[in-house]
SEDREN-920771 format. One record per atom (N, C-alpha, C, O): x, z, y; residue in three letters. Coordinates in steps of 0.001 Angstrom, whole numbers, padded with zeros to 6 digits, always signed. Example, Ala and Ser with C-alpha at 12.3 -4.5 7.8 and 13.67 -1.06 7.14 Angstrom:
// residues 2
+013190+007800-005690Ala/+012300+007800-004500Ala/+013200+007800-003300Ala/+014236+008465-003319Ala/+012850+007080-002250Ser/+013670+007140-001060Ser/+012900+007870+000030Ser/+013409+008039+001138Ser/
// end
This chain:
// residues 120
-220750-111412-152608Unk/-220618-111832-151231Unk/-219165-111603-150806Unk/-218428-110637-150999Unk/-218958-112791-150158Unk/-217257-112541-149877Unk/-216908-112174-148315Unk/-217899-111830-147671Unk/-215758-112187-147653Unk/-215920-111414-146310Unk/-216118-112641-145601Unk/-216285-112552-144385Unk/-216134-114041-146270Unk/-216631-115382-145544Unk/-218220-115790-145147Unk/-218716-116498-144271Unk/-218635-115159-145996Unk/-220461-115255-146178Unk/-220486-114252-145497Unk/-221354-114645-144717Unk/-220172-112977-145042Unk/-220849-111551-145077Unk/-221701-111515-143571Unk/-221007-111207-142602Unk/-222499-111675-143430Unk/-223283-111160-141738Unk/-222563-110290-141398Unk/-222222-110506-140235Unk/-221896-108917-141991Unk/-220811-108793-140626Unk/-219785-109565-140500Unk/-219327-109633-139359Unk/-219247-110203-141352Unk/-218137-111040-140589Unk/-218890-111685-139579Unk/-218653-111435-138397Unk/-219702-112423-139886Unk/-219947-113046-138547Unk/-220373-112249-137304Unk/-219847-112514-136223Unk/-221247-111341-137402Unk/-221491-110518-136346Unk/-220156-110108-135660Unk/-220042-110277-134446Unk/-219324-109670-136261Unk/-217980-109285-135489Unk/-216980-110397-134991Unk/-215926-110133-134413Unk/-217493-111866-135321Unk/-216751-112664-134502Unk/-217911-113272-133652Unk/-217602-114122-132817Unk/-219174-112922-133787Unk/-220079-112988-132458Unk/-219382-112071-131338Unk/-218955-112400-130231Unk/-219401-110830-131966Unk/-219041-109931-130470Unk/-217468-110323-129920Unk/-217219-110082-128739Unk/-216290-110997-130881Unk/-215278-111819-130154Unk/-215416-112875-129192Unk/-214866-112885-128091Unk/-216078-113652-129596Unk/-216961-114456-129080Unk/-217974-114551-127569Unk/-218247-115496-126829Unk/-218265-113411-127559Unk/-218516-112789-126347Unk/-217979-112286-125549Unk/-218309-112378-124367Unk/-217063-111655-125943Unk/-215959-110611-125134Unk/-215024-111546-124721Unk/-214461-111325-123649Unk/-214724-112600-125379Unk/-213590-114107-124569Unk/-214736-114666-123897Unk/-214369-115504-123073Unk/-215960-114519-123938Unk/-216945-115586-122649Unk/-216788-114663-121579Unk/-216566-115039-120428Unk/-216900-113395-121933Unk/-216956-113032-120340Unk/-215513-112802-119658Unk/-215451-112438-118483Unk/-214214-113053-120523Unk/-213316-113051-120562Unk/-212748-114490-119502Unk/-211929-114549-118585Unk/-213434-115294-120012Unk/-213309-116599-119402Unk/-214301-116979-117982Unk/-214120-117910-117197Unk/-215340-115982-117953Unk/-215651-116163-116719Unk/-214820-116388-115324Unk/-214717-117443-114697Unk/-214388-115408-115084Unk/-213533-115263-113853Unk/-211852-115267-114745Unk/-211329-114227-115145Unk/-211362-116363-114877Unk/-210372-116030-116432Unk/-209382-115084-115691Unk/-208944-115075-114541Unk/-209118-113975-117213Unk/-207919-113160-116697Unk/-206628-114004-116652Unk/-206624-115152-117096Unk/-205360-113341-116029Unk/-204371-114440-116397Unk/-203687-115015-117154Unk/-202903-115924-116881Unk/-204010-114339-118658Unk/-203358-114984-119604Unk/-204173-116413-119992Unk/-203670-117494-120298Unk/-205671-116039-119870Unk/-206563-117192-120336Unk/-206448-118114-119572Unk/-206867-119214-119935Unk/-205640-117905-117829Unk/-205876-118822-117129Unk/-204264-119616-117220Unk/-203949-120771-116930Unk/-203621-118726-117629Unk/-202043-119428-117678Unk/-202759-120767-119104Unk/-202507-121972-119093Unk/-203467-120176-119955Unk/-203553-120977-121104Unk/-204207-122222-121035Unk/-204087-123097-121893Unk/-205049-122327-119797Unk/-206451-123075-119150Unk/-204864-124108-118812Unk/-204419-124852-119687Unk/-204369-124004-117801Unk/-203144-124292-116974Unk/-202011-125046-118300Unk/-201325-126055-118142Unk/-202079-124419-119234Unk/-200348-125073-120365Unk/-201237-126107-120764Unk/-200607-127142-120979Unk/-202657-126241-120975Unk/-202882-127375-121673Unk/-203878-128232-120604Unk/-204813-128784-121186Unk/-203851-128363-119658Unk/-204037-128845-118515Unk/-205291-128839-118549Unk/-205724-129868-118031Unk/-206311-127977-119016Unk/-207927-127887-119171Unk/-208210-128349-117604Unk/-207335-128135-116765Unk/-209542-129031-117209Unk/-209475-129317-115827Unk/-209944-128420-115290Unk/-210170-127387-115920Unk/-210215-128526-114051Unk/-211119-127301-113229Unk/-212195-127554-113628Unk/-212898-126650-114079Unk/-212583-128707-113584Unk/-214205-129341-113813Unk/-214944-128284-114621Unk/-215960-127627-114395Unk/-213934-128353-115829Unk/-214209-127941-117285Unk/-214388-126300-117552Unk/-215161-125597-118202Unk/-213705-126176-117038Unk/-213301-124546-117168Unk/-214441-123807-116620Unk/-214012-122686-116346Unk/-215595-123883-116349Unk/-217024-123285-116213Unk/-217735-123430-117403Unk/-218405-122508-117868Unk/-217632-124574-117949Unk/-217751-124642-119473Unk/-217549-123938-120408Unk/-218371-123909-121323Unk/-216622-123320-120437Unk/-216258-122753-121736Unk/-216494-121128-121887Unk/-216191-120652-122981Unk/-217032-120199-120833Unk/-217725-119409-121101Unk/-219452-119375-121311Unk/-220050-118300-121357Unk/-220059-120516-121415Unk/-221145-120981-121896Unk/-221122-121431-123035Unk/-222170-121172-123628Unk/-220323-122055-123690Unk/-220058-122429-124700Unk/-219834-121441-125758Unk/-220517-121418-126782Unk/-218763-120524-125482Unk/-218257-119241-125877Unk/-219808-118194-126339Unk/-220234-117818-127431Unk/-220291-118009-124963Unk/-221274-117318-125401Unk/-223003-117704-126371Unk/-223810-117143-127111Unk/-222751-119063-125683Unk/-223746-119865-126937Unk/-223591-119506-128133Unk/-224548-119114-128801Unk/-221733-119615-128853Unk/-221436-119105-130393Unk/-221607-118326-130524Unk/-221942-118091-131686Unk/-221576-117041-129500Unk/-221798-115689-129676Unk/-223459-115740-130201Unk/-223727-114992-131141Unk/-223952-116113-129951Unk/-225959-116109-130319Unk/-226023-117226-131205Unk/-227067-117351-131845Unk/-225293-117897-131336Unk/-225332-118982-132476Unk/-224840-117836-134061Unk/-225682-117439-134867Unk/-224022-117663-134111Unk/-223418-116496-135013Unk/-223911-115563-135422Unk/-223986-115081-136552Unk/-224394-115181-134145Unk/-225809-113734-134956Unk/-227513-113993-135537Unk/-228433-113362-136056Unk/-227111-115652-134940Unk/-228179-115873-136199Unk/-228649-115683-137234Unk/-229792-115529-137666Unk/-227352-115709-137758Unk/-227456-115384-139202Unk/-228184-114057-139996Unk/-228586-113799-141130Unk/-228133-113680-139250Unk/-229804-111906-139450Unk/-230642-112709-139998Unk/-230858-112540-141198Unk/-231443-113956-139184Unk/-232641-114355-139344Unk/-232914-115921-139308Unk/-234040-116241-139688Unk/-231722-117367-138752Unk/-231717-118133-139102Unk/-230146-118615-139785Unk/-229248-118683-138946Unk/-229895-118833-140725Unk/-228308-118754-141899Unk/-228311-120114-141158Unk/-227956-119885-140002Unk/-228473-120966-141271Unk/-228507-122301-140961Unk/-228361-122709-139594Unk/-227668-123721-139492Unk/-228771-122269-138559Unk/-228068-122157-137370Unk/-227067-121399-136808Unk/-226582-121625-135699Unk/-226655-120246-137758Unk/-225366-119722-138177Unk/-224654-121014-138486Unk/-224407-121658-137466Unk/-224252-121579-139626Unk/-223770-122739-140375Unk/-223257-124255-139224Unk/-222304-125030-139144Unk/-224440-124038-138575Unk/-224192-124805-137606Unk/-223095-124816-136437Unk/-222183-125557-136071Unk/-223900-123113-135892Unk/-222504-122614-135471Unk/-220802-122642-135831Unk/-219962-122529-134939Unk/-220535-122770-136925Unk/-219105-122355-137340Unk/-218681-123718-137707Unk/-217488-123907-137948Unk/-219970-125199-137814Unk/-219442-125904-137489Unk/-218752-126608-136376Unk/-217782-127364-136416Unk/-219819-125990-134888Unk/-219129-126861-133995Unk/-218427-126017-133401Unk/-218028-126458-132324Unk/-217907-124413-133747Unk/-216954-123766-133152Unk/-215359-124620-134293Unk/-214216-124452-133868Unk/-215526-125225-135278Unk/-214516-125848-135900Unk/-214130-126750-135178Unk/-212941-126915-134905Unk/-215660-127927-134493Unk/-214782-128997-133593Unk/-213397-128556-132531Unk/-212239-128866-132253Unk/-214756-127388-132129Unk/-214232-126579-130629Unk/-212587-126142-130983Unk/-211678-126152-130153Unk/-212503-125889-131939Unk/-210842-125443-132549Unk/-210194-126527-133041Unk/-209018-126284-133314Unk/-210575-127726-133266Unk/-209858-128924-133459Unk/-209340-129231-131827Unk/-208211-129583-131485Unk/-210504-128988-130965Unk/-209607-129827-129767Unk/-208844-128875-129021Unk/-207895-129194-128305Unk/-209345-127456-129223Unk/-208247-126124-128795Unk/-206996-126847-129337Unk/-206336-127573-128593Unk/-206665-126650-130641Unk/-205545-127013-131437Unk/-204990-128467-130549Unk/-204062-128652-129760Unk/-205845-129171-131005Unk/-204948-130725-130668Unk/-204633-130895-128987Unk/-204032-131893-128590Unk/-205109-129791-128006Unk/-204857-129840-126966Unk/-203342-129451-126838Unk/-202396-130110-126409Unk/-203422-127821-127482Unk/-202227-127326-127800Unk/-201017-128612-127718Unk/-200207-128647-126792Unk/-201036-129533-128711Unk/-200217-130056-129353Unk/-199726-131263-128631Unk/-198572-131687-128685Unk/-201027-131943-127733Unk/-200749-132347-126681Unk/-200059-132062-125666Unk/-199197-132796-125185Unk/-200440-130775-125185Unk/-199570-130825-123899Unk/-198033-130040-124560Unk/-197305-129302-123896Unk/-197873-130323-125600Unk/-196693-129452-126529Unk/-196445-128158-126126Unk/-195276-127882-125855Unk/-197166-127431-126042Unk/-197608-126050-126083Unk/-197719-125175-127419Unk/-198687-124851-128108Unk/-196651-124977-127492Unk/-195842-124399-128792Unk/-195979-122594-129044Unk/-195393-121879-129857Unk/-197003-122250-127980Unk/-197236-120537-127411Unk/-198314-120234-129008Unk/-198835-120870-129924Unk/-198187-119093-128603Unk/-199463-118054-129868Unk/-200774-118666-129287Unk/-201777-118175-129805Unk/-200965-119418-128537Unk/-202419-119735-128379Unk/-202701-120926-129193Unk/-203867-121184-129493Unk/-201446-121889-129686Unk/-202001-122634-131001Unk/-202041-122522-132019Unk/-202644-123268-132790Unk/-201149-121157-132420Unk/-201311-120058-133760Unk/-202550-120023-134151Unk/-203120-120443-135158Unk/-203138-119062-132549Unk/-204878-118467-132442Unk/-205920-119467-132931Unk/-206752-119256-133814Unk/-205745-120637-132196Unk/-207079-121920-131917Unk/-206866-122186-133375Unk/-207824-121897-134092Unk/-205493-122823-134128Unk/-205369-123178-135533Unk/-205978-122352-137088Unk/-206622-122702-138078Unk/-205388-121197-136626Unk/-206410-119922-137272Unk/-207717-120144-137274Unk/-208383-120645-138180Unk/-208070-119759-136235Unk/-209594-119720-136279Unk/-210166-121291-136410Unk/-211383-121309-136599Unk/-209601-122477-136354Unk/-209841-123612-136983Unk/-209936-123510-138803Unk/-210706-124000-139630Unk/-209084-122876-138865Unk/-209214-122411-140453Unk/-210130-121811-141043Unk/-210710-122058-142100Unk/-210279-120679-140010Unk/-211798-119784-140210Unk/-212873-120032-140640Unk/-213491-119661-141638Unk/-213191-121048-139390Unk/-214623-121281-139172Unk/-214954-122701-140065Unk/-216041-123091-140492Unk/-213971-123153-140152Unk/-213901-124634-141057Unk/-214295-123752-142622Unk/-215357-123998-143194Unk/-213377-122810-143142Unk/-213598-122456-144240Unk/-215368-121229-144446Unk/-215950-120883-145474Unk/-215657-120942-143069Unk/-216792-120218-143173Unk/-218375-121307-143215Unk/-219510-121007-143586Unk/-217877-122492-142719Unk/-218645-123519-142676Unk/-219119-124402-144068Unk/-220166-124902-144479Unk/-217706-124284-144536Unk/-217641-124925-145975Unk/-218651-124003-146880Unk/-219562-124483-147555Unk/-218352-122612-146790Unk/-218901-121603-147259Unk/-220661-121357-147187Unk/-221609-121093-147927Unk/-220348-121641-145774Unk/-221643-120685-145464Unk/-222113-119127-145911Unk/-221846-118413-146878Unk/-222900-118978-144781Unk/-223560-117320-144729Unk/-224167-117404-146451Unk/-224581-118329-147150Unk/-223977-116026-146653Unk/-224700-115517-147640Unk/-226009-115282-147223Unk/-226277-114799-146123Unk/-227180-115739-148411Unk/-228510-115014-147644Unk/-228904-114661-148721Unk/-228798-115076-149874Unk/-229597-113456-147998Unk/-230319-112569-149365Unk/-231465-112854-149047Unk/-231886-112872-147890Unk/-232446-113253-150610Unk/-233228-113417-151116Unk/-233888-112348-151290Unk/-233299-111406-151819Unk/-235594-112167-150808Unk/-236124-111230-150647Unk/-237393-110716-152057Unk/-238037-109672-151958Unk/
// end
């Protein structure tokens, strides 16, 4: 098992995952300067701590459904394609398209992967 498959990896980017949803609730100001560089709308921006915390319970699936794990880390990949390509749009050249690109890498390569499941 590699640290790509491992249920704690994922469990510990569930609880990231969570801690930026409630992060994004009332956004602090870095999240909101970041909401702001890539012109996220207002509309939108209620969104994305629902979303956030959906992956968070999507992710810890993996205890008991691997496959809605899998699922998860696929559409947190979309979710980091348009983080990223927003970035790049509004040419926002900050550590927040480092972050979104990274974890585009992540979850793309944890997806490819998939959870390890042990066989009982």
């Amino acid at each position: 098992m590699s640290a790509l498959t491992s249920p704690r990896t994922y469990a510990v980017l569930a609880a990231m995952q969570a801690a930026d949803a409630v992060a994004c609730v009332k956004p602090i100001a870095p999240i909101k300067k970041a909401f702001d560089d890539v012109g996220l709308a207002e509309e939108l921006r209620p969104l994305i701590p629902v979303v956030k915390a959906a992956s968070a319970v999507g992710l810890l699936g993996v205890f008991r459904w691997p496959a809605l794990a899998r699922l998860t880390t696929f559409m947190l990949t979309v979710y980091f394609v348009l983080a990223a390509g927003s970035h790049v749009r509004a040419r926002d050249w900050s550590p927040g398209l480092v972050a979104s690109s990274s974890l585009l890498a992540l979850f793309g390569a944890m997806t490819v992967k998939g959870p390890a499941v042990r066989t009982r």
